[in-house]
C-alpha positions in Angstrom: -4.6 3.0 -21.2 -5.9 2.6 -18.0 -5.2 5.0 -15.0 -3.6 4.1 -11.4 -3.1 7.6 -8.5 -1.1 7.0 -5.6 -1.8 9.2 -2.4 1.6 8.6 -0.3 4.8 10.2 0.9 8.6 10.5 -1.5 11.0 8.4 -0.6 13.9 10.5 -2.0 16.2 6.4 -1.9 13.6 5.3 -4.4 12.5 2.0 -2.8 9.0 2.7 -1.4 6.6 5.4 -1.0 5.8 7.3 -4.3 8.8 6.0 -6.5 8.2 2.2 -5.9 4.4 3.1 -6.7 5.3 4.6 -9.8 7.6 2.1 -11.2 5.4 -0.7 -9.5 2.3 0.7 -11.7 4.1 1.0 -14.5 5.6 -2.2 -14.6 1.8 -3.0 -14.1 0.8 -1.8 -17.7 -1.3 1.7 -16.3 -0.8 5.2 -16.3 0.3 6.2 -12.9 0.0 9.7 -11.0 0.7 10.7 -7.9 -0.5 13.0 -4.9 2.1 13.4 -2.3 1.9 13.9 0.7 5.0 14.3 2.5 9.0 14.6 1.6 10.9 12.6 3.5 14.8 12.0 3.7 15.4 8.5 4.1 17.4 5.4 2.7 17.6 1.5 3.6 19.0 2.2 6.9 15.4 4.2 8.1 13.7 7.9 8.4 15.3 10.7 8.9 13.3 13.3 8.3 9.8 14.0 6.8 8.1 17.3 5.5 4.9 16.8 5.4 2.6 18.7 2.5 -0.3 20.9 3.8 -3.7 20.0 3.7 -4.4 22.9 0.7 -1.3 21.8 -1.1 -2.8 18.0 -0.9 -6.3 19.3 -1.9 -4.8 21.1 -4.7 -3.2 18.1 -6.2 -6.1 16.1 -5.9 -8.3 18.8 -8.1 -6.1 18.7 -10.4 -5.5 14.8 -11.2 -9.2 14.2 -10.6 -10.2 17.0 -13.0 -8.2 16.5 -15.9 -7.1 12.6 -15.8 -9.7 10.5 -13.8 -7.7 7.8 -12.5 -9.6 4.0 -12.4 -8.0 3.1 -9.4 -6.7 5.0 -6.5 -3.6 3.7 -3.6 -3.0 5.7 -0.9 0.1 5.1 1.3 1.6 7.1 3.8 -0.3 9.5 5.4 1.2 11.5 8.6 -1.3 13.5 10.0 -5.3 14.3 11.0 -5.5 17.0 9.3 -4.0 15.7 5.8 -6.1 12.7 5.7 -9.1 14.5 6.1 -8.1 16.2 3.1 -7.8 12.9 1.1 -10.9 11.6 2.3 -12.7 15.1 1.5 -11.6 15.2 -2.1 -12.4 11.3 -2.9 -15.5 11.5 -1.7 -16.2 14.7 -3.8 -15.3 13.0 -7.2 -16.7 9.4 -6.4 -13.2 7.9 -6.3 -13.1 3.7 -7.0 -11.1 0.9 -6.4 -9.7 2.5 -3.7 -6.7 0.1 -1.8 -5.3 1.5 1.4 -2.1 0.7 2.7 -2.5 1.7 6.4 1.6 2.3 6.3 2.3 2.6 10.4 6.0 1.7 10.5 8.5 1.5 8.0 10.2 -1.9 7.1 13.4 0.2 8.8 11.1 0.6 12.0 11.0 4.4 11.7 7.3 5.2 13.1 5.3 7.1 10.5 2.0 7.2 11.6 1.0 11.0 14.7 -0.5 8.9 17.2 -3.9 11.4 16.9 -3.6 10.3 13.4 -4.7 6.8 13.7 -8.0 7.5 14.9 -8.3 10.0 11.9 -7.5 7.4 9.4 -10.1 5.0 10.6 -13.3 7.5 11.5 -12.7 9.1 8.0 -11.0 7.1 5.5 -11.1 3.4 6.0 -14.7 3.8 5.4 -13.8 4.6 2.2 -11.5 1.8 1.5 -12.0 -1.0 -1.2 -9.1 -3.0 0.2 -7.4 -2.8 3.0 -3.8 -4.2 3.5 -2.3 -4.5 6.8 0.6 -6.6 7.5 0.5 -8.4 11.4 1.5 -6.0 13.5 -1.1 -3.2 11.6 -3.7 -5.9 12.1 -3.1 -6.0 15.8 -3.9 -2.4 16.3 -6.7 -2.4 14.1 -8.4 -5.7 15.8 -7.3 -5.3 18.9 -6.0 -9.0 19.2 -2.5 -10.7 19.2 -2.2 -12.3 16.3 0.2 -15.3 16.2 -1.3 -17.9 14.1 -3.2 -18.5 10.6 -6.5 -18.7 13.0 -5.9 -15.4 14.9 -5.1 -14.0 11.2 -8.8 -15.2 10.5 -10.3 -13.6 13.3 -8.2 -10.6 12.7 -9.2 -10.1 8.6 -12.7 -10.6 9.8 -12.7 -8.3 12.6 -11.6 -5.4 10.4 -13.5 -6.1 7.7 -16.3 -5.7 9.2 -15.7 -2.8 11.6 -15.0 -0.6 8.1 -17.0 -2.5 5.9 -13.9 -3.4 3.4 -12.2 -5.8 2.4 -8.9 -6.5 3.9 -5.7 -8.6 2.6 -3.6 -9.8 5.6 -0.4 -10.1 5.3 1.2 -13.1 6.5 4.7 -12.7 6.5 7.4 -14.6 8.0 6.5 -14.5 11.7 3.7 -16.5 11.0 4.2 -18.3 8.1 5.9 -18.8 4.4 4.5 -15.0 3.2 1.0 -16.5 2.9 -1.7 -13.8 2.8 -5.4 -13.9 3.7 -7.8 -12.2 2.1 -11.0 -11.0 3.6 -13.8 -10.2 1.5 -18.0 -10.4 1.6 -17.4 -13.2 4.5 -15.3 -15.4 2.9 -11.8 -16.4 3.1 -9.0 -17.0 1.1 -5.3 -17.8 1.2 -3.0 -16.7 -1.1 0.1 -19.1 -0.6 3.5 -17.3 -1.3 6.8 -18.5 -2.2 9.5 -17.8 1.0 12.4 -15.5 -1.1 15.3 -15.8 0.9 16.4 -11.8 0.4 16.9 -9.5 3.0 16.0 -6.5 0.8 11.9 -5.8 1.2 12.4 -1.9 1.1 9.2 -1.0 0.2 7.1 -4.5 -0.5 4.1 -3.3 1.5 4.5 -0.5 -0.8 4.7 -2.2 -4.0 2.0 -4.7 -3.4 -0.4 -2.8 -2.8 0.3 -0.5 -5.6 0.5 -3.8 -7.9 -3.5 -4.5 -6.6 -4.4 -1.1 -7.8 -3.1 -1.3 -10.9 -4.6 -4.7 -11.8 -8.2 -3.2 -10.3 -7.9 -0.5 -12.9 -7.4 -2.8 -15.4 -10.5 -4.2 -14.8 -9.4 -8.0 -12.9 -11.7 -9.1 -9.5 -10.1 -8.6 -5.7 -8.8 -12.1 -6.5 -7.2 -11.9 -9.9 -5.8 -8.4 -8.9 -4.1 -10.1 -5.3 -3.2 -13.1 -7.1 -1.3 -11.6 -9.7 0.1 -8.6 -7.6 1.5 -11.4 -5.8 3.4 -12.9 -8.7 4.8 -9.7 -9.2 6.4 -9.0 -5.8 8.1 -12.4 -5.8 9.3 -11.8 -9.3 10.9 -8.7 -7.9 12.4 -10.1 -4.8 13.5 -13.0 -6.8 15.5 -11.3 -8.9 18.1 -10.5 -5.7 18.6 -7.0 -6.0 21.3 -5.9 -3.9 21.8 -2.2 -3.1 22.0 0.0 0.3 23.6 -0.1 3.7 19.8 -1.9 5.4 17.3 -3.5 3.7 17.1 -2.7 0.1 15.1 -2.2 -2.6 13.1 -4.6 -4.9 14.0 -4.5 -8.6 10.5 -3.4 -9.8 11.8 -3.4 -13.7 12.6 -7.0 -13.2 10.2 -8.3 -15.8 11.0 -4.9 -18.8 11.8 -6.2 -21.8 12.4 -4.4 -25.5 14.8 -2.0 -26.6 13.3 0.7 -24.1 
């Protein structure tokens, strides 16, 4: 069986971070483990409070995944602060980490800011670099390029732009503002869309989350940046498809949409 980590913070209301990772890569046919890096107390309605876990503590958990059960792909989500990604980027380096797909989470879907400002610069000197994939959505795009970004050519320029300023590849996502959830993906020069069905469902707790934990899971089971997006894709609409409808803001995504059997 095939072996997916996720690097990211708990979301104790189970619809992103961590817990949407781990059912996301499970529902994805691999092995998932985790490395978190922060508790936070939140729900649909947005962030109340995080703890964030100390740079040992994170280093500690990555010796001991990487030691004993090498994962074959690796997502890292939320990650607060300087210091902590430092930390991350230290211990990947040090066991030759692959398939690495970064979710550069900035904002939550809430709007709760999640990202220390000295933080940013952090996660691009140190651990972009390191970066398979990167998947921003539009308004992570904007601060990464440096450009407005308000059509499907400004989303070219934009995927470009960061691709080659970390030398990665990077899926942009489209999202509603700009058009029916099609995404753009950036890779060794060339472009290519990934159309996307428009789910009329309020409840996207946690889809940045899930798709980029979907990607993972499909580049540890061996499938190209394509195949992996592609059907990583086809998963999140499954998920929001099936109209899950739970919380006060904007739910959760059934990510056990497609289990089937007796267990």
């Amino acid at each position: 069986m095939k072996v997916a980590l996720t690097i990211a913070g708990s979301d104790c209301s189970g619809g992103a971070g961590i817990q949407a990772d781990i059912k996301t890569m499970t529902a994805n046919g691999v092995f998932a483990e985790s490395v978190i890096t922060a508790l936070t107390a939140q729900n649909t309605t947005g962030v109340f409070g995080v703890f964030e876990s100390s740079p040992e503590f994170v280093t500690q958990q990555l010796d001991a995944v990487f030691t004993d059960i090498y994962p074959d792909a690796v997502k890292i989500g939320m990650v607060s602060s300087a210091p902590i990604i430092k930390a991350i980027a230290e211990g990947l380096k040090k066991y030759e980490a692959k398939n690495i797909v970064i979710d550069p989470v900035m904002v939550s879907t809430s709007g709760s800011k999640l990202l220390q400002d000295d933080a940013i610069s952090t996660l691009e000197e140190v651990l972009f670099p390191l970066a398979t994939l990167l998947t921003p959505n539009i308004p992570e795009a904007e601060i990464l390029s440096n450009i407005k970004i308000n059509s499907a050519e400004d989303m070219t320029n934009a995927a470009e732009i960061i691709g080659k300023k970390y030398n990665a590849a990077v899926l942009l996502k489209g999202g509603h503002s700009i058009n029916d959830a099609n995404d753009l993906l950036y890779s060794d020069g060339e472009f290519k869309w990934f159309s996307g069905k428009r789910i009329d469902n309020p409840n996207t707790h946690g889809t940045g989350c899930t798709l980029s934990s979907a990607i993972a899971s499909n580049l540890a089971k061996g499938m190209n940046l394509d195949e992996a997006v592609e059907s990583a894709k086809a998963y999140i609409s499954g998920a929001l498809a099936a109209m899950l409808d739970l919380g006060k803001g904007s739910g959760p995504m059934n990510h056990a949409f497609a289990i089937n059997g007796k267990y």
